[in-house]
C-alpha positions in Angstrom: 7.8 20.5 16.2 6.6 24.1 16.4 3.9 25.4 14.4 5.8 27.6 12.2 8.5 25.0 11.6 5.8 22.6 10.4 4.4 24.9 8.4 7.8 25.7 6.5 8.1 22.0 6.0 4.1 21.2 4.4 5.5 24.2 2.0 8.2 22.9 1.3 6.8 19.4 0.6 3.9 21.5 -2.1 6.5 23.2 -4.2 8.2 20.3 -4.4 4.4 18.1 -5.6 2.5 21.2 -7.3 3.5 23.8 -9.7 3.5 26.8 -7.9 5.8 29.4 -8.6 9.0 29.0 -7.9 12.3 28.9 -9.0 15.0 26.5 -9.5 19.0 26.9 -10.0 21.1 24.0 -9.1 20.0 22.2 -5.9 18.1 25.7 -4.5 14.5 25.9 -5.0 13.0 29.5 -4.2 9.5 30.3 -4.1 7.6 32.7 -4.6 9.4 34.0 -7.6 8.5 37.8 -7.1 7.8 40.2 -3.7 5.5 43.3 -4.0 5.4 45.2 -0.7 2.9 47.9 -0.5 2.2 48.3 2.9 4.1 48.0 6.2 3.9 44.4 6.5 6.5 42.3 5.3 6.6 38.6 3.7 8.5 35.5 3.5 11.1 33.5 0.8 11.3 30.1 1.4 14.2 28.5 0.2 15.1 24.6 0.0 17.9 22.5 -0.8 16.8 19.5 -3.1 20.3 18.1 -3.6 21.8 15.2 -1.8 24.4 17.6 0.2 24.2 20.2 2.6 24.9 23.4 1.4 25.4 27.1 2.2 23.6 29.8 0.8 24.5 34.0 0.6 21.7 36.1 0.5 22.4 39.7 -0.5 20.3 42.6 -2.9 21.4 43.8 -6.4 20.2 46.3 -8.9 18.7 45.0 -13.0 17.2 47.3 -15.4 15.5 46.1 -18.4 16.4 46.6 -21.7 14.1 47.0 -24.6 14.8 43.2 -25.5 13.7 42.2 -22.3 17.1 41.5 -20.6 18.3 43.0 -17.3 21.4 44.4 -16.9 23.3 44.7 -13.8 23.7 48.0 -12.2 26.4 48.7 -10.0 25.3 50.6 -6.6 27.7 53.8 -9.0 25.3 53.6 -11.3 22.2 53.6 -9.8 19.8 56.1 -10.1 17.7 58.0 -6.9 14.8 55.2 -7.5 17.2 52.2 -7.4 19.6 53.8 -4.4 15.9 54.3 -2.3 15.1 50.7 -3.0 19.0 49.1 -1.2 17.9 51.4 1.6 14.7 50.3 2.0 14.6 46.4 1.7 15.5 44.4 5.2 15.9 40.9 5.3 17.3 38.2 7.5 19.1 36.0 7.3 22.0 36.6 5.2 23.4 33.8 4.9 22.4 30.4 5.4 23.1 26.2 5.6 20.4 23.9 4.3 20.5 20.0 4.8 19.7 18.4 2.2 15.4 19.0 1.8 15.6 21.5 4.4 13.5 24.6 4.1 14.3 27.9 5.5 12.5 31.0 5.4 13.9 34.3 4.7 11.8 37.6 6.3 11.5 41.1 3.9 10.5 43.9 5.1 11.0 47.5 4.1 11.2 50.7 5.8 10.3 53.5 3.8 12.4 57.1 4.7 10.1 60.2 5.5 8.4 61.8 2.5 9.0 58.9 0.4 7.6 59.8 -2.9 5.0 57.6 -4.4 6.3 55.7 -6.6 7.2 51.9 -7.5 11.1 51.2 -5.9 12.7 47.9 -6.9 16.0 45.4 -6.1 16.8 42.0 -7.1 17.8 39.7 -4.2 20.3 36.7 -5.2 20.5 33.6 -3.6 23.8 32.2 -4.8 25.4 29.2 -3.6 28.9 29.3 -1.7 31.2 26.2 -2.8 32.7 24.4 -0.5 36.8 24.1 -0.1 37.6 21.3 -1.7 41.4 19.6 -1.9 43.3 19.1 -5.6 44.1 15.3 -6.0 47.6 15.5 -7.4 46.9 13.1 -10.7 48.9 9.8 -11.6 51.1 10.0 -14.3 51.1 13.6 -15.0 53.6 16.5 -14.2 54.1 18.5 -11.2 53.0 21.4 -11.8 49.7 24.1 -11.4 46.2 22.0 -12.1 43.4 24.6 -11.8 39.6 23.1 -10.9 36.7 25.0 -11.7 33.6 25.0 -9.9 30.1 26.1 -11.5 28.4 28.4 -8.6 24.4 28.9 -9.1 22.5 31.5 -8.1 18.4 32.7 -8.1 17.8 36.1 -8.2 13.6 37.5 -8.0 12.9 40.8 -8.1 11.9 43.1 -5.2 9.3 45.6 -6.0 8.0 48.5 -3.6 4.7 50.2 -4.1 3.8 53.6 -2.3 0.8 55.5 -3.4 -1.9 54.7 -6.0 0.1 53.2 -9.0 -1.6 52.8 -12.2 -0.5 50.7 -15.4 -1.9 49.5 -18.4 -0.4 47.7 -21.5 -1.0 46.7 -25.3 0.2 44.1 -27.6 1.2 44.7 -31.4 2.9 43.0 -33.9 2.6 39.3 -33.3 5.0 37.3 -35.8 6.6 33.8 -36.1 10.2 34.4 -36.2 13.2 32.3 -36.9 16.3 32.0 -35.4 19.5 29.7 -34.5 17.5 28.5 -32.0 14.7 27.5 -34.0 11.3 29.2 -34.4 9.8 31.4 -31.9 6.3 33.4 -31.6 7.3 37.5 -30.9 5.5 40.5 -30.5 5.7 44.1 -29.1 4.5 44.7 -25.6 4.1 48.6 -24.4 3.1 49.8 -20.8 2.1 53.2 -19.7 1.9 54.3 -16.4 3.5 54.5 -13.5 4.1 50.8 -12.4 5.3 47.8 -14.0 3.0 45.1 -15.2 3.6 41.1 -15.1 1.5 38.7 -16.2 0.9 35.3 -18.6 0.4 35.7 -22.4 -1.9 33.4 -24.0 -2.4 32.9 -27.3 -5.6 31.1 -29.0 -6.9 30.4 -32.1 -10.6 30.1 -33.0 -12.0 26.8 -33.1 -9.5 25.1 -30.8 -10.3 24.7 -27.0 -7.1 25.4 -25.6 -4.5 28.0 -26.1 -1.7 27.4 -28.4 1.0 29.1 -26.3 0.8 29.7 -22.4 4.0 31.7 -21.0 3.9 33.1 -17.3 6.2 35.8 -15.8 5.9 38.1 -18.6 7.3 41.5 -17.0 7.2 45.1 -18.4 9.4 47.6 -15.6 9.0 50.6 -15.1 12.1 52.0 -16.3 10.9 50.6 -19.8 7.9 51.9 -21.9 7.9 49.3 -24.4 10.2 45.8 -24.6 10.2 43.3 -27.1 8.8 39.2 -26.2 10.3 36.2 -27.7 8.9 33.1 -26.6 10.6 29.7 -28.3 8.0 27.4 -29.4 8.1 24.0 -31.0 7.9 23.0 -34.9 4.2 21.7 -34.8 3.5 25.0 -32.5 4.8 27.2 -34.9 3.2 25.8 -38.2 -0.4 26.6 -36.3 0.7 29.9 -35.7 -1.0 31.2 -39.1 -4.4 33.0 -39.7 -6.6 34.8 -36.7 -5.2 34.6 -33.5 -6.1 36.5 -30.1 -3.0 36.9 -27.9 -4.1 38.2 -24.5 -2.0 39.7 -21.1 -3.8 38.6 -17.9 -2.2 39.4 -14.3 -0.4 36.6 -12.0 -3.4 34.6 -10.7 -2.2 36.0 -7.1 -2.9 39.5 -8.3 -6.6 38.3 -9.7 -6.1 37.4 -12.9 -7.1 39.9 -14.5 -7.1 41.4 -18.1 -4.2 43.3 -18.8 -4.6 43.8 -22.8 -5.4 41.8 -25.3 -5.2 41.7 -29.3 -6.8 39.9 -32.6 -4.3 39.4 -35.2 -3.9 37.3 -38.7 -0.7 35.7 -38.3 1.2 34.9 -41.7 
């Protein structure tokens, strides 16, 4: 077994014992979750089929922009503006297309190739991993009627962004009005988180409360883009969560732990 081969496969074994980021739809585990390229070397996506089947896997690039609620919204290649046309030219990856046995990692290589007088500037794509079905024949049913029978087959998918950084890109953020909200879903801890700048930030939110040693709420992959000044954070919390909520809290924004960990912004509040 080569080196790099054996290498793929102690990865593969850690995201499937520690929790690292990655990212899980069906059988397909993808780590990391999020690529930032800001030089002329490229990276890796590993990928790794956890179900009891072999299976195939497309690979291809799509455009998201956020909304103010925090969704993305799919963009057709039509629709896309100069930023997101740059960022499908520049992202190269291999392979496109791929079949996993079953606990079988396989790496997938980015790179990018930036065009002549690329503007500085933060470019970004989504790629999507989605599953292909396989064919499968209709068993005619006993006892029923000739006639059309229609199966349908749930097809999963993994999308992480792709994010581009030329030039010295600067961002900062702040927090405001933290709340307990209620909804059909049950109650949820919300607040308003703005960026200015010139890149997107990303980041975990934690939110403490004086006197108790651990924070009350932890959420990771909290993303502002760039094509957003401000979006709105709703982050579900349990009934026993939610009734601590109340009186002085500090929520802070720290970057991903693979960015530092820094301080991104933070806040004191009295929550009602």
């Amino acid at each position: 077994m080569s080196g790099f081969t054996k290498s793929l496969y102690i990865w593969a074994a850690a995201l499937m014992l520690a929790p690292l980021p990655a990212q899980a739809a069906g059988d397909l585990l993808v780590a990391p979750t999020r690529v930032v390229l800001d030089g002329a070397r490229g990276t890796e996506v590993i990928l790794n089929n956890v179900g009891a089947e072999p299976a195939t896997y497309r690979i291809s690039l799509e455009l998201r922009r956020m909304t103010t609620d925090g969704k993305l919204d799919e963009v057709t290649k039509e629709e896309a503006n100069a930023l997101e046309q740059a960022a499908l030219s520049m992202i190269r990856y291999a392979p496109r297309r791929i079949t996993l046995a079953p606990n079988q990692p396989q790496a997938i290589r980015i790179g990018v190739r930036p065009p002549e007088g690329l503007a500085d500037g933060e470019y970004r794509a989504h790629m999507l991993f989605r599953a292909i079905p396989k064919a499968r024949p209709v068993a005619p049913q006993a006892g029923e009627a000739q006639g059309l029978s229609i199966a349908l087959t749930p097809i999963y998918g993994v999308t992480i962004p792709v994010i581009i950084r030329k030039g010295q890109l600067q961002a900062s953020a702040a927090i405001a009005n933290g709340r307990v909200v209620t909804d059909q879903y049950g109650a949820a801890f919300a607040f308003d988180l703005s960026r200015r700048g010139d890149k997107s930030t990303y980041g975990e939110i934690r939110v403490t409360k004086p006197g108790l040693d651990e924070p009350l709420l932890v959420a990771r992959g909290i993303a502002v883009y760039a094509e957003v000044d401000a979006r709105a954070v709703k982050l579900p919390v349990p009934p026993e969560i939610a009734r601590q909520l109340t009186g002085p809290v500090k929520i802070e924004y720290f970057e991903a732990s693979s960015a530092g960990g820094g301080l991104i912004a933070s806040v004191q509040t009295v929550l009602k």
